[in-house]
C-alpha positions in Angstrom: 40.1 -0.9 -20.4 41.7 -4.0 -18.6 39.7 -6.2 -16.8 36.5 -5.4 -18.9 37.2 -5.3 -22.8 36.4 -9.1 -22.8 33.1 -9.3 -21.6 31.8 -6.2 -23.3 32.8 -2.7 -25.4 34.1 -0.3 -23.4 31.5 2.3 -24.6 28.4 -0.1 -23.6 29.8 -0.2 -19.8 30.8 3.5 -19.4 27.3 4.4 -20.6 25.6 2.1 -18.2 26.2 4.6 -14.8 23.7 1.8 -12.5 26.0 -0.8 -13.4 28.6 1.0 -12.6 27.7 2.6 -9.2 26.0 -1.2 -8.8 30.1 -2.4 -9.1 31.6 0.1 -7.1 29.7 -1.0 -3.9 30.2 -4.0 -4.4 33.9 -3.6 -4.1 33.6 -1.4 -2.2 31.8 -3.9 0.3 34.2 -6.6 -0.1 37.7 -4.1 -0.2 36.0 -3.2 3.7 35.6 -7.0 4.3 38.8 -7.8 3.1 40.8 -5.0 5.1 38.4 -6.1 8.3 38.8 -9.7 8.0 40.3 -10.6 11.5 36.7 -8.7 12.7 35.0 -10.8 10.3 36.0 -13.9 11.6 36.0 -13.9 15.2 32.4 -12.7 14.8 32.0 -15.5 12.7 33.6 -18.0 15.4 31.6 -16.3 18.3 28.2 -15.8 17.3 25.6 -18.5 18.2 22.4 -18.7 16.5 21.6 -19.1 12.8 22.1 -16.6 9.9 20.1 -14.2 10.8 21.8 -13.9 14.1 25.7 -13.9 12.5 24.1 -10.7 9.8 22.6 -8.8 13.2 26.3 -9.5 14.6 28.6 -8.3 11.2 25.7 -5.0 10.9 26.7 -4.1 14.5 30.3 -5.1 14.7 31.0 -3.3 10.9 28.4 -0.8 11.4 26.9 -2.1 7.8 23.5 -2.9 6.3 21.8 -6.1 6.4 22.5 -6.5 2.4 26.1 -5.6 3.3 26.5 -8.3 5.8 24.7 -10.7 3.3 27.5 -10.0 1.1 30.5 -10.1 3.2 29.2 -13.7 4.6 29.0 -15.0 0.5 32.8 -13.8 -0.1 35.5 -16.6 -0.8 38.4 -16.1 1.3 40.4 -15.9 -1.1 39.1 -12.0 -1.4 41.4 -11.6 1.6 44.6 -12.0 0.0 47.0 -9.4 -0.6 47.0 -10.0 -4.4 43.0 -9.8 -4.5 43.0 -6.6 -2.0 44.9 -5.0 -4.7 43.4 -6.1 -7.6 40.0 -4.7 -5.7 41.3 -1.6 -5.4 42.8 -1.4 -9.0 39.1 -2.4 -10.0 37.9 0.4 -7.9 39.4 3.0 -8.6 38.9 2.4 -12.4 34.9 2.7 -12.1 35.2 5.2 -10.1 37.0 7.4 -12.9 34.6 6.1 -15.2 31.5 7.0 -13.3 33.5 10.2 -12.4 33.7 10.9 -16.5 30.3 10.2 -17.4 28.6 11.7 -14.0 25.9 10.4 -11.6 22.7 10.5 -12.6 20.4 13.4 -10.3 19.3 12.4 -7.2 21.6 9.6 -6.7 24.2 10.0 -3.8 24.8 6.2 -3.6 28.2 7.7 -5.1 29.2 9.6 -1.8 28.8 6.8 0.6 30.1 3.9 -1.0 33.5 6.2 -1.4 33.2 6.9 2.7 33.4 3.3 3.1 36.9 2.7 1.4 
């Protein structure tokens, strides 16, 4: 599997369905900051006040969680290029047709919404 047979057997990772799901919203989450970027920024640029203040801001402006927003405002911007955005999406896809082979474990619907979000 590229990207992954480095850092671990490819039958350890497809077992491990949190990790997995874990992954996918996290690209997920930054695929959606990369492609709103422009948003990102000027909110950035306009909001006064201190952190707590700019994460209010991105959860209205991207209609996200707070633990979204703290995410989004830890990305490099280097997430932004063109060459990252696809290697995101690349990445996506592939856990998302590995968690689609082994399944999602009962109960567990984090699976439909981080898909809504890409």
């Amino acid at each position: 599997m590229p990207g992954y047979g480095h850092c671990m057997g490819e039958r350890q990772f497809v077992g491990d369905s949190q990790n997995l799901m874990g992954r996918r919203w996290l690209l997920g989450v930054t695929l959606m900051a990369a492609e709103q970027a422009t948003t990102i920024l000027d909110v950035c640029a306009t909001t006064p006040g201190d952190d707590a203040e700019l994460n209010r801001a991105l959860r209205e402006a991207l209609e996200v969680s707070s633990i979204d927003a703290e995410v989004i405002l830890s990305l490099q911007m280097r997430r932004f290029s063109p060459s990252s955005i696809a290697r995101i999406r690349a990445e996506l896809h592939e856990v998302e047709s590995l968690l689609d082979s082994i399944g999602t474990p009962e109960g567990d619907d984090s699976a439909d919404t981080t898909r809504s979000r890409v």
